[in-house]
C-alpha angles and dihedrals in degrees: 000000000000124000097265100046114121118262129267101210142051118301107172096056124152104217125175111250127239118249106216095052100079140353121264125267098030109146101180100114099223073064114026101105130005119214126173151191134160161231118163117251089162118129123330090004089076083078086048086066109056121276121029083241112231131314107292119243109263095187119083094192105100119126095228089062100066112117127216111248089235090082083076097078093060126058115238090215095058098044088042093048092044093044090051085057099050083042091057086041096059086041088062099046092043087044098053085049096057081240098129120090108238111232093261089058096115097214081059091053088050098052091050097047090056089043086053091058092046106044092058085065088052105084084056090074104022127023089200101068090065079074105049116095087237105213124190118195139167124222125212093232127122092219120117104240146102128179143164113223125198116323099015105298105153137190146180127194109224090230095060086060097035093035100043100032095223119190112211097266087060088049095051095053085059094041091055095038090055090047092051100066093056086045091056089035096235097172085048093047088038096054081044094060094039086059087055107049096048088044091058090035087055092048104043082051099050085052104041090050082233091167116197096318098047082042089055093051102045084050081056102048079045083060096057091045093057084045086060096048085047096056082045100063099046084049087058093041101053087056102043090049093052088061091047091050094046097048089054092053116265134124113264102206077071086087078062102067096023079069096044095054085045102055087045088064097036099066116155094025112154124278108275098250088054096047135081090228132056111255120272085248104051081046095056098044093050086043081067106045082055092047104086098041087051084047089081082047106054096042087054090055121101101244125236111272079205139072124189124192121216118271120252101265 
């Protein structure tokens, strides 16, 4: 089956989204739902696969890599085992649709092939994710996403490859910006800081004899705080995502058009200070002024032996 075949399974598949994988309302369509199915990639069945993947970093210095404190408050084990059971019971679900590309789908092979580049680079940023049974699966929905949830459960919707005609260099900018936020723990440091906020709404409340309006209004300033943290993580993750890329091989401008096609198909998204996600704009410029320092980085890096097409949408 080469790249560009037509699918055998089902791609316009409705399938329940997990929970844990990204916060409710978000209408920035890399984000907007989040659908899963799976195949394990995790420890020695990388070889399985094909090619070892690169050496993996052995440094844990970079800047990209620092975690908020509030991840503290959550224990990794219990989002990462919670988010594994939401990830089987989509499998399920994809899986009773047709929905879930079969291992000899050509579009899955090429997802797996660009993750195995990128997870040996993981370690290098987050111990923990040596651990995690790392899974890599393809939906049959024409909606334009991809995410990892807890753990290193990662998924692509068919219509983000077919729609958007992404070559693999694009593919691999969303595939390190969505391991970046598990590397960076993202869910664990966004239930922290939820914790936070209600706890402080509750108390300056409770204080300031605010009674049920003062107590709507300050639900309301929690929420834009949550909005903030939001627009925080995507901002890591993107950079984060553009070393990881880059390390695996992979060009980095390619952050650059990825965006542009995105924002493209995103028109009518919400103003950034209203939105979860920074806008398509401010990504793109800051995407630049990191460019030239990511440049060292990528012609150091040992090259694919593989090129994949888009699929036919």
């Amino acid at each position: 089956m080469t790249p560009n075949e037509r699918p055998h399974f089902n791609t316009t598949a409705e399938v329940a989204v997990p929970a844990l994988a990204h916060s409710q309302g978000c209408r920035c369509l890399l984000h907007a739902r989040r659908r899963l199915g799976g195949a394990l990639i995790g420890g020695g069945a990388l070889a399985a696969l094909g090619a070892a993947g690169p050496v993996a970093a052995q440094a844990a210095d970079w800047a990209e890599c620092k975690r908020s404190t509030f991840t503290k408050v959550v224990s990794a084990e219990q989002i990462e085992q919670a988010a594994g059971q939401q990830y089987r019971q989509m499998l399920q679900q994809a899986s009773g649709q047709k929905a879930l590309a079969p291992t000899s789908n050509a579009q899955l092979q090429r997802l797996r092939y660009i993750a195995q580049r990128i997870i040996p680079f993981t370690v290098g940023c987050n111990p923990r994710s040596q651990q995690w049974q790392w899974s890599v699966n393809l939906i049959g929905s024409q909606e334009l996403n991809a995410f990892c949830m807890p753990g290193g459960k990662i998924a692509f919707y068919y219509g983000i490859l077919a729609k958007l005609k992404l070559d693999d260099d694009e593919v691999a900018m969303i595939m390190g910006h969505e391991v970046a936020h598990a590397l960076l723990e993202h869910a664990r440091e966004r239930m922290g800081k939820t914790m936070a906020t209600r706890g402080m709404i509750e108390l300056g409340a409770a204080l300031f004899g605010l009674g049920g309006v003062g107590q709507a209004a300050a639900n309301m300033g929690g929420q834009l705080l949550t909005l903030r943290f939001s627009r925080d993580d995507e901002s890591e993750a993107d950079a984060l995502g553009l070393v990881l890329a880059a390390k695996a091989g992979y060009k980095p401008a390619a952050g650059v058009s990825l965006w542009q096609k995105m924002m493209a198909a995103n028109k009518g998204a919400p103003p950034q200070w209203l939105s979860t996600h920074p806008s398509g704009d401010s990504r793109i410029r800051d995407m630049q002024v990191r460019l030239p320092g990511l440049d060292p980085v990528y012609r150091a890096a040992a090259k694919p032996d593989r090129r994949f097409a888009p699929p036919v949408a």
